[in-house]
MARDREN-471027 format. One record per residue: residue number from 0; residue in one letter; x, y, z of N, C-alpha, C, CB in turn. Coordinates in nm, 4 decimals. Glycine has a CB too. Example, Ala and Ser with C-alpha at 12.3 -4.5 7.8 and 13.67 -1.06 7.14 Angstrom:
MARDREN-471027
<node seq="0" type="A" n_east="1.3190" n_north="-0.5690" n_up="0.7800" ca_east="1.2300" ca_north="-0.4500" ca_up="0.7800" c_east="1.3200" c_north="-0.3300" c_up="0.7800" cb_east="1.1308" cb_north="-0.4473" cb_up="0.9046"/>
<node seq="1" type="S" n_east="1.2850" n_north="-0.2250" n_up="0.7080" ca_east="1.3670" ca_north="-0.1060" ca_up="0.7140" c_east="1.2900" c_north="0.0030" c_up="0.7870" cb_east="1.4084" cb_north="-0.0598" cb_up="0.5725"/>
***
This chain:
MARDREN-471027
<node seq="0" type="X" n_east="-8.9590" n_north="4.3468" n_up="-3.9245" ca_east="-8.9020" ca_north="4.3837" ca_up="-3.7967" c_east="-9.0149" c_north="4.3927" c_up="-3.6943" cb_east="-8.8238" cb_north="4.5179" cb_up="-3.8068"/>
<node seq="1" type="X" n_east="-8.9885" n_north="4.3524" n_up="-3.6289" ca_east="-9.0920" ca_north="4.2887" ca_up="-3.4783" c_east="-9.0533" c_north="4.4545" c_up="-3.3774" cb_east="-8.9886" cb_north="4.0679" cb_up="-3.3616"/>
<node seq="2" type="X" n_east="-9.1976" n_north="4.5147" n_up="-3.3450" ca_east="-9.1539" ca_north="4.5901" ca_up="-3.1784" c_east="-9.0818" c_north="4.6031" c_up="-3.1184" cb_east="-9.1818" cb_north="4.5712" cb_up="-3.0879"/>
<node seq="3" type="X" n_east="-8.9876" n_north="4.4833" n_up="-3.0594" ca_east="-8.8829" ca_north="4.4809" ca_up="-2.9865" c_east="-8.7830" c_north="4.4639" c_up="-3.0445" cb_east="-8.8855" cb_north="4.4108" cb_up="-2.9047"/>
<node seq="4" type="X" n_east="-8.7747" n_north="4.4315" n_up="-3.1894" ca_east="-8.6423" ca_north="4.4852" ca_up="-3.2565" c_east="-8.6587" c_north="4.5886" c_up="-3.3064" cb_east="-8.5830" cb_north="4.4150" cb_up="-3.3525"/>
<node seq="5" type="X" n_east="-8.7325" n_north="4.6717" n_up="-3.3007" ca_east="-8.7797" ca_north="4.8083" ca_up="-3.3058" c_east="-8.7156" c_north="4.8832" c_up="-3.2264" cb_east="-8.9067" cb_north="4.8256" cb_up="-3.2801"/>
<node seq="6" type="X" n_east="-8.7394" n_north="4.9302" n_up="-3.0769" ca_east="-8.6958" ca_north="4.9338" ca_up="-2.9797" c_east="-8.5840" c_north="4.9496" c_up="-2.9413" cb_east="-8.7234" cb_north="4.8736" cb_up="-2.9469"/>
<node seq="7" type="X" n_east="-8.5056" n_north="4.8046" n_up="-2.9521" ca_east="-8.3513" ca_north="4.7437" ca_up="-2.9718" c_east="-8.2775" c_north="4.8497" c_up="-3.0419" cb_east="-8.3405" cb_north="4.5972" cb_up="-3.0666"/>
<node seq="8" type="X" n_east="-8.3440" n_north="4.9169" n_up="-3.1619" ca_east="-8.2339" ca_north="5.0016" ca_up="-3.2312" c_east="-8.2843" c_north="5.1399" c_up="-3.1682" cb_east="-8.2310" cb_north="4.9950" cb_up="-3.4182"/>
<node seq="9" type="X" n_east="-8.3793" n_north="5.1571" n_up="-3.1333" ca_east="-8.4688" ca_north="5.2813" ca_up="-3.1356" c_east="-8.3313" c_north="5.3421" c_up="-3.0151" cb_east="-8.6821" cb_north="5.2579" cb_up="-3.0709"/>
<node seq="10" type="X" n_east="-8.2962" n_north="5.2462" n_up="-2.9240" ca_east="-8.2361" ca_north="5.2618" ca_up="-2.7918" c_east="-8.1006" c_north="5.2750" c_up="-2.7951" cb_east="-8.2647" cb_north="5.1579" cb_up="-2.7072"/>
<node seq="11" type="X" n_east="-8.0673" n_north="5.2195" n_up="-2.9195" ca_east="-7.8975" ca_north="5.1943" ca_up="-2.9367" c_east="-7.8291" c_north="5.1047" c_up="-2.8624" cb_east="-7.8182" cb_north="5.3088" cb_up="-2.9080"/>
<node seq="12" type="X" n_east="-7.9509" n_north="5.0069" n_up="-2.8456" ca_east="-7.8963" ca_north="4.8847" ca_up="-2.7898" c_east="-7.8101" c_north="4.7653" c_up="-2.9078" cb_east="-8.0349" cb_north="4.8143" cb_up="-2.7178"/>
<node seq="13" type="X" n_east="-7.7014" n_north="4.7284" n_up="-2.8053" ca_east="-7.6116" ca_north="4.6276" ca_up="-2.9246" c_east="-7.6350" c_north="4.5229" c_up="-2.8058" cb_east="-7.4053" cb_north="4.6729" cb_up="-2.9881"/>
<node seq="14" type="X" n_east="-7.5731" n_north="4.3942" n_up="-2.8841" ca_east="-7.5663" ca_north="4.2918" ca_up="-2.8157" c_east="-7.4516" c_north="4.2922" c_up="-2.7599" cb_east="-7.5909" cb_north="4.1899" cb_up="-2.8754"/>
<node seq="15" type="X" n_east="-7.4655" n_north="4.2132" n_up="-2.6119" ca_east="-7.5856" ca_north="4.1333" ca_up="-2.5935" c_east="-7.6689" c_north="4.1707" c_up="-2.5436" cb_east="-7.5816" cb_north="4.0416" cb_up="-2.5450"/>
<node seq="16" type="X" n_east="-7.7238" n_north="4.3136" n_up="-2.5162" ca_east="-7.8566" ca_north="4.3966" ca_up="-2.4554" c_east="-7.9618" c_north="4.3629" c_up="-2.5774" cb_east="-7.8280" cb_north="4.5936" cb_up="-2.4320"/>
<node seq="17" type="X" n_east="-8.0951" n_north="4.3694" n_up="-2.5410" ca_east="-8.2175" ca_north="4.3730" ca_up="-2.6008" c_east="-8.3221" c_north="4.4277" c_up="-2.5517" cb_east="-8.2507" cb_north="4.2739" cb_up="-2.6245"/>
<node seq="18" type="X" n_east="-8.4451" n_north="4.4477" n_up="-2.6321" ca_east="-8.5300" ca_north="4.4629" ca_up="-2.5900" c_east="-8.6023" c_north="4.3310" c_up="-2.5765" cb_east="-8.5726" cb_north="4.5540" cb_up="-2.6451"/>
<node seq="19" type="X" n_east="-8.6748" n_north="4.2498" n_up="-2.4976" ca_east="-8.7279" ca_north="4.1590" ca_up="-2.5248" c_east="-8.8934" c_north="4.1233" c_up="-2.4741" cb_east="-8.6361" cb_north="4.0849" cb_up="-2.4911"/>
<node seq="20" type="X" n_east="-8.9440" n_north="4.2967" n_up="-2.3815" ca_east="-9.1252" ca_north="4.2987" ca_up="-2.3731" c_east="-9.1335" c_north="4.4440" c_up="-2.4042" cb_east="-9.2161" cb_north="4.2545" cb_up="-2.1983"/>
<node seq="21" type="X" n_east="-9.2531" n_north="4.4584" n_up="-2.4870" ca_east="-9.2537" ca_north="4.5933" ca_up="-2.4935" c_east="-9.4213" c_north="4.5822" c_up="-2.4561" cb_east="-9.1925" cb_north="4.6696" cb_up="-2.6493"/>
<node seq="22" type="X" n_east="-9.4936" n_north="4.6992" n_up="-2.3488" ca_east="-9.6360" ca_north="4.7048" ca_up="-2.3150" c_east="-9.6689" c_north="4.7994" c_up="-2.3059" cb_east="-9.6808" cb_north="4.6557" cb_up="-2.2232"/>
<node seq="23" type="X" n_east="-9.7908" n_north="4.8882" n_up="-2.3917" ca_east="-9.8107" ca_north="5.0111" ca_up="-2.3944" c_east="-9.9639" c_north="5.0032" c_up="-2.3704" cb_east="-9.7563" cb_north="5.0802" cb_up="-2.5196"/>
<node seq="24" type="X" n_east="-9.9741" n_north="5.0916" n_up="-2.2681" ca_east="-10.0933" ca_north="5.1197" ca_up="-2.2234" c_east="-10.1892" c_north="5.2413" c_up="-2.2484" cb_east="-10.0736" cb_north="5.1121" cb_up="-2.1158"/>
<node seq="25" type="X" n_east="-10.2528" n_north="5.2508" n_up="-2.2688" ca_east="-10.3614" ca_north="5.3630" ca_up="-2.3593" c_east="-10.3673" c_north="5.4568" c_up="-2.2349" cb_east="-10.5506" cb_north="5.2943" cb_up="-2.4224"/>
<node seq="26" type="X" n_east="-10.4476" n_north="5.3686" n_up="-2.1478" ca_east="-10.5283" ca_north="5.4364" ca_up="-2.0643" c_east="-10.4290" c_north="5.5376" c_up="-1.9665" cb_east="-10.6172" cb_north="5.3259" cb_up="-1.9829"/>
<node seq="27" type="X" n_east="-10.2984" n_north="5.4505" n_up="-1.9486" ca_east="-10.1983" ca_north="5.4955" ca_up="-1.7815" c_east="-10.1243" c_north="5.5819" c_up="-1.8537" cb_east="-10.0784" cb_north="5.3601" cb_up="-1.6786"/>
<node seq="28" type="X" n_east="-10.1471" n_north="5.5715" n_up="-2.0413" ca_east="-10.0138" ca_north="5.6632" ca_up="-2.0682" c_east="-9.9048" c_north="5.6315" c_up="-2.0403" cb_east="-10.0070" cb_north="5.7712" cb_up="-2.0157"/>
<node seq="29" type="X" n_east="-9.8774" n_north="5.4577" n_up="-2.0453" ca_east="-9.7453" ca_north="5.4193" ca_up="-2.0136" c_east="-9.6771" c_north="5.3128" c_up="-2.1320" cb_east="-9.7533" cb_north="5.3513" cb_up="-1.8647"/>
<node seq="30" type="X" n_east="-9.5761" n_north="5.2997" n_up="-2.1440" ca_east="-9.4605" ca_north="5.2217" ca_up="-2.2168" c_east="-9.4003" c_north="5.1569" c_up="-2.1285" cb_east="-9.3598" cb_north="5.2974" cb_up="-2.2897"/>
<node seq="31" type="X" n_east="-9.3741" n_north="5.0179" n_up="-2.1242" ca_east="-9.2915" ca_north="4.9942" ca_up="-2.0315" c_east="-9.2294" c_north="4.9283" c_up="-2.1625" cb_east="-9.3319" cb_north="4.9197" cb_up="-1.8849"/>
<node seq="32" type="X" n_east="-9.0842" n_north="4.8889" n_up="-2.1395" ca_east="-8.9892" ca_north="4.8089" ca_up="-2.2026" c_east="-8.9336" c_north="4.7300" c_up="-2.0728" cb_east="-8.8758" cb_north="4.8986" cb_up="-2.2909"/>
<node seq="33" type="X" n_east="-8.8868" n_north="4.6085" n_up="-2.1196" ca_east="-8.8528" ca_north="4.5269" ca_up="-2.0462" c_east="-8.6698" c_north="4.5070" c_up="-2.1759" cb_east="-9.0026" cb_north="4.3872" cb_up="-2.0175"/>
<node seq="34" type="X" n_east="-8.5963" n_north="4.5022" n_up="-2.0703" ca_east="-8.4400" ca_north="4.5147" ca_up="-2.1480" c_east="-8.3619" c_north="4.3955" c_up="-2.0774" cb_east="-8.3445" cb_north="4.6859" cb_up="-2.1161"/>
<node seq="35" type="X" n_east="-8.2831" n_north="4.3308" n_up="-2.1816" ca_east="-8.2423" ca_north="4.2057" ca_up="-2.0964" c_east="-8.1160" c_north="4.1652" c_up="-2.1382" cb_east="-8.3381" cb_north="4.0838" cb_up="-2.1079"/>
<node seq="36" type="X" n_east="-8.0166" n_north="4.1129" n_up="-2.0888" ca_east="-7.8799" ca_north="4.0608" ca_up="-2.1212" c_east="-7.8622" c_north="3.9512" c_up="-2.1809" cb_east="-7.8093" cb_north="4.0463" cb_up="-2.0253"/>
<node seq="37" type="X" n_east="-7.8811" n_north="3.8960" n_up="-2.2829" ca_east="-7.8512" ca_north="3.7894" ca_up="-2.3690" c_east="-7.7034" c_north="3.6981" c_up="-2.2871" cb_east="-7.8174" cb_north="3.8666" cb_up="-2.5380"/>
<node seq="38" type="X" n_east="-7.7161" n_north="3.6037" n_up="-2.2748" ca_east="-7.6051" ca_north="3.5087" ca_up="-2.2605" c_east="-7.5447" c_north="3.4799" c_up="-2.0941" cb_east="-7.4849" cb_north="3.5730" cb_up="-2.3571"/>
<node seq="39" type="X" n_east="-7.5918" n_north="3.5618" n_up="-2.0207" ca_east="-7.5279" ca_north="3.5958" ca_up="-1.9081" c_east="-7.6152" c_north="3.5795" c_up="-1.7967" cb_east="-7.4771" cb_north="3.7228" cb_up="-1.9156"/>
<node seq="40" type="X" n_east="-7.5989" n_north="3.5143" n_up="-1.6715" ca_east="-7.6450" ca_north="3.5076" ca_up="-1.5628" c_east="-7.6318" c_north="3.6788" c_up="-1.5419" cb_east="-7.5691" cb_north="3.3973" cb_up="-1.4668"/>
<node seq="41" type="X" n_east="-7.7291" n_north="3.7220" n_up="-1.4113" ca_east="-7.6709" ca_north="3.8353" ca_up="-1.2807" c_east="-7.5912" c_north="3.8213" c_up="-1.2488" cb_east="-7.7127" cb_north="3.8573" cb_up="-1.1665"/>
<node seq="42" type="X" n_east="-7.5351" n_north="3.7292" n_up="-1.1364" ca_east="-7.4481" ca_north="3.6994" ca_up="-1.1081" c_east="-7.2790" c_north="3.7042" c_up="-1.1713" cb_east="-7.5004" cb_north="3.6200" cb_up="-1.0897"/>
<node seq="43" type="X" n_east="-7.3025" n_north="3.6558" n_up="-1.2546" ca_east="-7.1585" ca_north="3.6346" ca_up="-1.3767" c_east="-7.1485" c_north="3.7822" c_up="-1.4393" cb_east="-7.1949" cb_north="3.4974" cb_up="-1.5373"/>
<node seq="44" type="X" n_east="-7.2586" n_north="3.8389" n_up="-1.5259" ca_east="-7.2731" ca_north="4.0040" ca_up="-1.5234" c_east="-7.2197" c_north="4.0680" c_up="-1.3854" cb_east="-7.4421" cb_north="4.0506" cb_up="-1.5398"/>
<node seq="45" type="X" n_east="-7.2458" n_north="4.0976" n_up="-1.2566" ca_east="-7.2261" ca_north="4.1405" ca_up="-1.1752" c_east="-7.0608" c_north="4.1292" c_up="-1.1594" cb_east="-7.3136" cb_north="4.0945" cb_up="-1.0949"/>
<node seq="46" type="X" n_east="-7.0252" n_north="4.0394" n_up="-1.1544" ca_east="-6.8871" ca_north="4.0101" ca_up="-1.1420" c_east="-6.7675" c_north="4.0629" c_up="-1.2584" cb_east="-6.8893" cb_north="3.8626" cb_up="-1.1349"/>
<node seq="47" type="X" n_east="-6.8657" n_north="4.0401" n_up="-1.3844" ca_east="-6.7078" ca_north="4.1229" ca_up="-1.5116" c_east="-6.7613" c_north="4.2800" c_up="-1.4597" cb_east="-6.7307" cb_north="4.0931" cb_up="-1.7821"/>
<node seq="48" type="X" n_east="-6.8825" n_north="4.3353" n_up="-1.4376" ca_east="-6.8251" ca_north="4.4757" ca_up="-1.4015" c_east="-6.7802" c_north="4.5398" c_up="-1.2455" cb_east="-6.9309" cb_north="4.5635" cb_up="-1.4500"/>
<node seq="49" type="X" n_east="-6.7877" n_north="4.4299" n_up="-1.1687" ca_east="-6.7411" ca_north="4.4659" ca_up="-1.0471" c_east="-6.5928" c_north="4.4281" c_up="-1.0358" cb_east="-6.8239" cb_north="4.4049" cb_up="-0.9427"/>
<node seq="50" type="X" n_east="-6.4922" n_north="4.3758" n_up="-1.1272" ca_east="-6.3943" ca_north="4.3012" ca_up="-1.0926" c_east="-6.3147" c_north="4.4455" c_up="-1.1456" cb_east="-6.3756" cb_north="4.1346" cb_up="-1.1612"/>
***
C-alpha cells in the first residue's frame, strides 16, 4: 500500500474521491494532501450537485 492509498482510507475516502499527492514538510510542519475526483470534469461535478 502506497501513501496515498494510505491516506485514501486514513480519510474515509471512497470512490470516486482519492488521495492522489501527499507532501510533508519537516521544516514548515506541514502535510499537504492533494484530494481529487476520479472520472469527472468540475464542471459536470458542479452540475450533479447543483441540480
Amino acid at each position: 500500500m502506497d501513501q496515498n492509498q494510505l491516506f485514501t482510507l486514513a480519510l474515509g475516502l471512497v470512490p470516486p474521491w482519492m488521495v492522489d499527492d501527499v507532501t510533508f514538510k519537516v521544516e514548515e510542519k506541514r502535510l499537504d494532501l492533494h484530494v481529487t475526483l476520479i472520472g469527472y470534469s468540475p464542471c459536470l461535478y458542479f452540475r450533479m450537485v447543483s441540480a
